[in-house]
N, C-alpha and C positions, 0 to 999 in steps of 0.2 A: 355632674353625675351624683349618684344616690347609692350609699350601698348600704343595708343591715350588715355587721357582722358580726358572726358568732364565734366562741373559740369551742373547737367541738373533741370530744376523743376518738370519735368517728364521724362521717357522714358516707352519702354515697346519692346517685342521683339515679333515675330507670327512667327509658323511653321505650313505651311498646314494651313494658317485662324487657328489656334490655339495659344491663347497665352500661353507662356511657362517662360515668365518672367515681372516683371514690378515693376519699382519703382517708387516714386515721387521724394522729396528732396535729392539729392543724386550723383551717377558719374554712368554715362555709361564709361565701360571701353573695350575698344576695344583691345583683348591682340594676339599675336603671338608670336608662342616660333621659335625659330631657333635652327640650327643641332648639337649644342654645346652647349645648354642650358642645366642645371640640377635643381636640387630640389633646390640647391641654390639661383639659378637667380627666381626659381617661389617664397619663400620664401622671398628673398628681394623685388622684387617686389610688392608681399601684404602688406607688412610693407610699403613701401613707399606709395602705393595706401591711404591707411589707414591713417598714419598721414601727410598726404597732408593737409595744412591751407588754402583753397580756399574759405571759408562761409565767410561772413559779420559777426562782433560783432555789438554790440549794437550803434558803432559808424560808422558804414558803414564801417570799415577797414577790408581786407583782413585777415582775424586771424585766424578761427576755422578748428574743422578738423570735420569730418561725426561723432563723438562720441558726440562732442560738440552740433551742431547740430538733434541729432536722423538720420540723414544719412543714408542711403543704397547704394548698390551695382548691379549694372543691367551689368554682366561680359560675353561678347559676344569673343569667338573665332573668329581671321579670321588674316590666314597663310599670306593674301597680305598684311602684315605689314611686311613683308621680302620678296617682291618685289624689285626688281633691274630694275632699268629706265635709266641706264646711257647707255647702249649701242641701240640703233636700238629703233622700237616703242612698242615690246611687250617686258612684263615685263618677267625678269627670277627669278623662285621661287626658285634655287637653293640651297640657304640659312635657308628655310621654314624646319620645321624638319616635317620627315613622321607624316603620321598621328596617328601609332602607339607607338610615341615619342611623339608626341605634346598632346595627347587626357591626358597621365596620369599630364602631366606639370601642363598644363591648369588647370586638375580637383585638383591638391596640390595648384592653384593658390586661388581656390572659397575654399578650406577648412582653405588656412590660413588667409586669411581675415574672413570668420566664426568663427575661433578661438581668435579671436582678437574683437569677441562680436558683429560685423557689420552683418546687416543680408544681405545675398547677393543671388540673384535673376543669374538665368542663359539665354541663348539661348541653341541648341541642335548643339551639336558638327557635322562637317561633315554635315550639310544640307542646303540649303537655305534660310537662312533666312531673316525678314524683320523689318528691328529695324526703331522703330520711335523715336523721341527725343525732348523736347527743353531747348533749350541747352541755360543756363541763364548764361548772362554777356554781350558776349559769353567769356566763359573760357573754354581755349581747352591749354592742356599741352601733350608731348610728352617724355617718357620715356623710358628710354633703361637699362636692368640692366650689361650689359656689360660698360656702362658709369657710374654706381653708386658707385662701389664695391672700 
């Protein structure tokens, strides 16, 4: 699995002008699972999401993690993080796992960061959605769990 993540002082997510997630102090995590991914890859990846040290300590240093801080999790689906850009101008989603592969990934992705005591906020799988963010630092990290393991 794949996720962008951001350390944001807000974000929030709308479906249909609905909002359907929203955190303040916290990571917008942008995740896609790929055609090979298992409960494993979604499992380390909340563990990794989770003890991520992005917050400021007392001394401006790079130290804490979302537990230290009260932290949340604003976890948005979206397949174009296994996007292929190397041939021609459109991208090939090849690599994207269906969506009847990716929907249960994703959803073991929000329970095990929940289980790990983070309260975590969603988007709506499969729809259009329209994430807002700002994104403090900026700190933007990129993680692969085919790269961790």
């Amino acid at each position: 699995m794949r996720a962008v993540v951001q350390k944001v002082s807000r974000a929030q997510v709308t479906v249909d002008d609905a909002l359907t997630g929203a955190v303040e102090r916290g990571l917008l995590v942008l995740v896609g699972a790929a055609t090979d991914d298992t409960s494993a890859d979604a499992e380390f990846l909340a563990r990794k999401v989770v003890g991520l040290r992005v917050f400021e300590d007392e001394e401006g240093k790079i130290n804490l993690d979302l537990a230290a801080v009260g932290g949340a999790v604003l976890a948005v689906s979206q397949f174009t993080l296994l996007g292929d850009c190397r041939k021609g101008r459109r991208p090939s989603f090849v690599q994207a796992a269906r969506p009847e592969v990716a929907e249960p990934l994703f959803d073991q992705f929000v329970a095990a960061v929940r289980a790990q005591g983070v309260r975590c906020e969603t988007g709506r799988f499969r729809t259009h959605m329209m994430v807002e963010l700002v994104n403090d630092g900026p700190v933007t990290l990129l993680l692969d769990s085919k790269k961790g393991f």
